[in-house]
C-alpha positions as a Markdown table, in Angstrom:
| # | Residue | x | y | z |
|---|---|---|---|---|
| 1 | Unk | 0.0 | 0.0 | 0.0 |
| 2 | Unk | 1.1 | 3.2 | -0.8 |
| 3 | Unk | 1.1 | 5.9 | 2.1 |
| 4 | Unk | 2.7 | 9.2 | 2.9 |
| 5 | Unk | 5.8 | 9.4 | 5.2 |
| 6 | Unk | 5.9 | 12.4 | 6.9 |
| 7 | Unk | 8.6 | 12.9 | 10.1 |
| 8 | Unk | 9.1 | 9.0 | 10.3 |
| 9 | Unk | 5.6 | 8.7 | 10.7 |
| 10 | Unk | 3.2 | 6.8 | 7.8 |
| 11 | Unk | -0.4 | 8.4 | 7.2 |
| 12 | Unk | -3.0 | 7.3 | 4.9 |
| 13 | Unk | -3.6 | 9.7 | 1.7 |
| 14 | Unk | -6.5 | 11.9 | 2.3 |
| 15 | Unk | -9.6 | 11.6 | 0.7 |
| 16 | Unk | -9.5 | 12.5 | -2.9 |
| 17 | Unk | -5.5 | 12.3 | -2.9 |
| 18 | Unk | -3.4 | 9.5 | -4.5 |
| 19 | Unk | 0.0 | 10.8 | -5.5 |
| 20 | Unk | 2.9 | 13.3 | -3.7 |
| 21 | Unk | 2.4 | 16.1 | -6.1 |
| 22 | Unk | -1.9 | 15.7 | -4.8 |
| 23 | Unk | -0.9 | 15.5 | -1.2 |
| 24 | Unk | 2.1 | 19.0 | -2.3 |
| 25 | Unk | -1.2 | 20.5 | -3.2 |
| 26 | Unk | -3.6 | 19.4 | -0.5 |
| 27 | Unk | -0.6 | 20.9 | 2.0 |
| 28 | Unk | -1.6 | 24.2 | 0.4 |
| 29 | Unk | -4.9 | 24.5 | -0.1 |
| 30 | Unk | -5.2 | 23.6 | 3.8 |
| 31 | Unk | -2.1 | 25.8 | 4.9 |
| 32 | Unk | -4.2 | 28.2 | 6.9 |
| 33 | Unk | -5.4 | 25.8 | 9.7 |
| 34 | Unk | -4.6 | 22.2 | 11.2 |
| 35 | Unk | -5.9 | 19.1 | 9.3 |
| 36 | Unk | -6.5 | 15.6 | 10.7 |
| 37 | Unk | -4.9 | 12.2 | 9.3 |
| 38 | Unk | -4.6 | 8.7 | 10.0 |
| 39 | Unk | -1.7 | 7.2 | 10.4 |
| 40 | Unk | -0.3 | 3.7 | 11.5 |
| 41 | Unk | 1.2 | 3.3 | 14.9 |
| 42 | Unk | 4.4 | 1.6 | 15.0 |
| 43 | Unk | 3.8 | 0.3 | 18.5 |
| 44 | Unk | 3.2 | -3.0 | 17.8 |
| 45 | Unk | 5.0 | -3.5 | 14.7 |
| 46 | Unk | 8.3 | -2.7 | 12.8 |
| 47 | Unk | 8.5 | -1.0 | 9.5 |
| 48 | Unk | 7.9 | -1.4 | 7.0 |
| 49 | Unk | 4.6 | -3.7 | 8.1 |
| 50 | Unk | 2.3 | -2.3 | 9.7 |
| 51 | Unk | -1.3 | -3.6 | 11.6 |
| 52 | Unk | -4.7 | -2.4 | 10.4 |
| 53 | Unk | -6.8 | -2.5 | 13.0 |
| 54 | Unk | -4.1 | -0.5 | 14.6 |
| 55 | Unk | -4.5 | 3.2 | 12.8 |
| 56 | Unk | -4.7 | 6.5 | 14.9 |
| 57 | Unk | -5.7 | 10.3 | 14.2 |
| 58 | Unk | -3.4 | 12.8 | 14.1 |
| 59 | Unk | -3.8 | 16.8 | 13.2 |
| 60 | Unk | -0.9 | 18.1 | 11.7 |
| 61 | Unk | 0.1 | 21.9 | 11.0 |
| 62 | Unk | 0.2 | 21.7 | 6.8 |
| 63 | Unk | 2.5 | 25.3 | 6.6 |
| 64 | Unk | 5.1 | 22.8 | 9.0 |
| 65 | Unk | 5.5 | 20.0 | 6.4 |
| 66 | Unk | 8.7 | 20.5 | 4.9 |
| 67 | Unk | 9.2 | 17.2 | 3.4 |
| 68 | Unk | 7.3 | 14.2 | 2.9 |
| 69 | Unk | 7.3 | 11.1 | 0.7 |
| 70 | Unk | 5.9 | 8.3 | -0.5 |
| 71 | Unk | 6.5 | 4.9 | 0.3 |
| 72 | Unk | 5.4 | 1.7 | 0.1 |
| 73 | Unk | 4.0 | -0.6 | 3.5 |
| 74 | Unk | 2.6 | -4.0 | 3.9 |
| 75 | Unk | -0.9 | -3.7 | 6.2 |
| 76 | Unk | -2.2 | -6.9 | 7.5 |
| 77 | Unk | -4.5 | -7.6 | 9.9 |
| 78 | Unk | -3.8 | -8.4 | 13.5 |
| 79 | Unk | -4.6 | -11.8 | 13.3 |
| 80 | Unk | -2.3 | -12.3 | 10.5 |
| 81 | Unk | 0.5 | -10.2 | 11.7 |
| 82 | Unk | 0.4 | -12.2 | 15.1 |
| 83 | Unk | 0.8 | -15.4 | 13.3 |
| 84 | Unk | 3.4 | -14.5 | 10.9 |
| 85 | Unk | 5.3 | -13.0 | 14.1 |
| 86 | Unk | 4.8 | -16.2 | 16.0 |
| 87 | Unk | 5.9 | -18.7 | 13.0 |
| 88 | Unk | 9.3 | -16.2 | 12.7 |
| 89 | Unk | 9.6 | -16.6 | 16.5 |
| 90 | Unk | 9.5 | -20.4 | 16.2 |
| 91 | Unk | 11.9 | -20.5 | 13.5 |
| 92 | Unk | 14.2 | -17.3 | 13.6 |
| 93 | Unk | 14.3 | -17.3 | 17.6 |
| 94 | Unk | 15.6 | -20.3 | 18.5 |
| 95 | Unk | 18.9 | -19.8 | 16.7 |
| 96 | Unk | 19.8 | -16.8 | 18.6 |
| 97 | Unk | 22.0 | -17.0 | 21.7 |
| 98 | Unk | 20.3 | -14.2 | 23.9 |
| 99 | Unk | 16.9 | -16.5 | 23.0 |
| 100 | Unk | 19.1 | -19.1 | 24.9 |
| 101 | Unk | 20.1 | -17.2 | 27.6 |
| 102 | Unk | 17.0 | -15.4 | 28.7 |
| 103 | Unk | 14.9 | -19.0 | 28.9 |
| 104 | Unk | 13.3 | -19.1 | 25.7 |
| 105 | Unk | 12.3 | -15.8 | 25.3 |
| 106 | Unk | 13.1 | -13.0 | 23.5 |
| 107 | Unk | 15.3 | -10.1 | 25.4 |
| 108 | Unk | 12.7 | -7.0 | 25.1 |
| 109 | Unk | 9.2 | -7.1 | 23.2 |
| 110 | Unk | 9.1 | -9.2 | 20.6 |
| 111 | Unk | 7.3 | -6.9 | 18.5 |
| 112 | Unk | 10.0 | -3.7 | 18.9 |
| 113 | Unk | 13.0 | -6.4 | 17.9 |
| 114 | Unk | 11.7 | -8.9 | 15.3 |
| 115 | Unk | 10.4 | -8.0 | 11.4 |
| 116 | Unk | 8.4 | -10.3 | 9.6 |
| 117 | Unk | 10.9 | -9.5 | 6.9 |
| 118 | Unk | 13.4 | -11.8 | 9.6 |
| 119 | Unk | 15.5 | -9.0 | 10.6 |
| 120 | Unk | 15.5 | -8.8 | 14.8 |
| 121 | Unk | 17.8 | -6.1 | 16.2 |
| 122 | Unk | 18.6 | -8.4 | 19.0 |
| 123 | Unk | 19.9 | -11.3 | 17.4 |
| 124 | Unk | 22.8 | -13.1 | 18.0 |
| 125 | Unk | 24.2 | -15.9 | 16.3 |
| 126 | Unk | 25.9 | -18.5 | 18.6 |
| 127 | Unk | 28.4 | -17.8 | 17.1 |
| 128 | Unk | 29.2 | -14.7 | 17.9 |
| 129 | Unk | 28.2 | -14.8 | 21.2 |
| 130 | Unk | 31.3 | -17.6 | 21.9 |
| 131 | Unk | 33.5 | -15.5 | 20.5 |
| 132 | Unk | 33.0 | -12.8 | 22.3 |
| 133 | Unk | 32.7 | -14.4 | 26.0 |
| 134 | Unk | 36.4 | -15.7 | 24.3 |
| 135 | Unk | 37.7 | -12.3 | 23.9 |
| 136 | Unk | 36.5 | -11.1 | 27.1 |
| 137 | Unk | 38.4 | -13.4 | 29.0 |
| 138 | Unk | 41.4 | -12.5 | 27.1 |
């Protein structure tokens, strides 16, 4: 889906807009007054996917946009995204060492750490993690 990124934040077109140069002029025929937007919350999710039932309003100040873009997000439901997340955790998870060490979970939230694209800011192969206790006790 395409959507508008604006300070790191995604927001749905507004009605009657689909492209940038739409939304450049939209930003100017409303630049005398606040207008409202939905956007998707990244609390529960990582970039760029993104829950549906999970979209808030926000007004925003169109003479304060400076620069926007469009980009491109995968929106799936919650049930959906749950599942993918949980089939990723059995699969991707258990071949990290700090999955290991912290009993079979993951070290923060799940859903702030692991992408359904398979990326997780956390992980650690084992790898690594001998390595390092190795040089450590250099």
């Amino acid at each position: 889906m395409k959507v508008l990124e604006i300070d790191y934040d995604k927001y749905i077109y507004p009605d009657g807009v689909s492209t940038p140069e739409g939304f450049g002029a939209f930003l100017m025929a409303n630049s005398g007054g606040f207008v409202e937007m939905l956007y998707f919350s990244s609390d529960n999710c990582i970039d760029p996917y993104y829950i549906e039932e999970e979209v808030g309003r926000k007004y925003i100040n169109p003479a304060m946009v400076s620069v926007f873009r469009e980009c491109e997000v995968t929106v799936l439901p919650r049930e959906e995204y749950d599942r993918r997340l949980a089939d990723l955790e059995k699969n991707r998870c258990v071949h990290c060492a700090n999955y290991e060490i912290n009993g079979g979970e993951c070290c923060d939230n799940i859903r702030d750490n692991l992408c359904l694209d398979g990326k997780c800011w956390n992980f650690e192969a084992f790898e690594n993690q001998v390595e390092r206790q190795e040089n450590q006790a250099e």
